[in-house]
C-alpha positions in Angstrom: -5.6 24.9 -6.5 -8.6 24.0 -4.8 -10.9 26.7 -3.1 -13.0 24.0 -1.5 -12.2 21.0 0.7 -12.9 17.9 -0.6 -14.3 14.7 1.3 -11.8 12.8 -0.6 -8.6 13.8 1.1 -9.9 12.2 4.8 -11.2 9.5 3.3 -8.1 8.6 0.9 -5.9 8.7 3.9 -8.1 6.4 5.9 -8.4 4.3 3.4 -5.0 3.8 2.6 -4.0 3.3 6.1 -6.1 0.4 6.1 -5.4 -0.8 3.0 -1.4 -1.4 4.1 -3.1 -2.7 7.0 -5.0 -5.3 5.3 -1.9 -5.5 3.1 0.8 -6.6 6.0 -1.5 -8.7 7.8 -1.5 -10.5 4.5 2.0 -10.6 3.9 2.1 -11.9 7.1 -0.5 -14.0 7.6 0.1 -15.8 4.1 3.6 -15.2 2.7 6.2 -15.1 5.7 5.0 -18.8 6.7 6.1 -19.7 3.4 9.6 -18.6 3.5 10.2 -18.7 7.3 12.4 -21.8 6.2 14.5 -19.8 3.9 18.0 -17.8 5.0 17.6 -14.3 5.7 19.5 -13.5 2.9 17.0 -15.2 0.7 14.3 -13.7 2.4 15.3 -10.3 2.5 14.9 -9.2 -1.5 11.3 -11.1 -1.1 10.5 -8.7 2.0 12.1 -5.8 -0.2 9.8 -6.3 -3.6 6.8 -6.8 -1.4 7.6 -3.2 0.7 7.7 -1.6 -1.9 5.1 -3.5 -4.4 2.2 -1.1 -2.6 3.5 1.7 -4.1 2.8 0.9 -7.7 -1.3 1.9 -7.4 -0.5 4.7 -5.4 0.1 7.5 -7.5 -3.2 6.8 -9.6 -4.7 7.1 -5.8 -3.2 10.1 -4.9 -4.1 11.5 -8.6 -8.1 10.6 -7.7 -7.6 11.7 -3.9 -6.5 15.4 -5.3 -9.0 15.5 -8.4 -11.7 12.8 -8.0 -10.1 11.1 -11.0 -8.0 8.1 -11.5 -5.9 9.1 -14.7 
């Protein structure tokens, strides 16, 4: 347990909240004009891997926002 605060916490989150930001705008900016053809059934899995494909680097993240490192 930490006895300090840590800059890293505040900036991790606001960094991350930009990050999925940057993220959907270029999901949507880049992939949906793509597939805006395709039947919503078709599009749906696509939509599904890609919500939840910004979770793979985040536990390294929250790993280095907690103890300054990435492993």
């Amino acid at each position: 347990m930490r006895s300090q605060p840590t800059w890293r916490i505040p900036f991790g989150v606001l960094a991350l909240v930009a990050g999925l930001a940057v993220y959907g705008l270029l999901v949507a900016n880049f992939i949906a004009p793509l597939i805006a053809g395709w039947p919503a059934l078709a599009q749906a899995p696509l939509y599904l891997l890609l919500g939840v494909a910004w979770l793979l680097p985040l536990r390294r993240f929250l790993i280095w926002m907690e103890t300054g490192r990435w492993g």
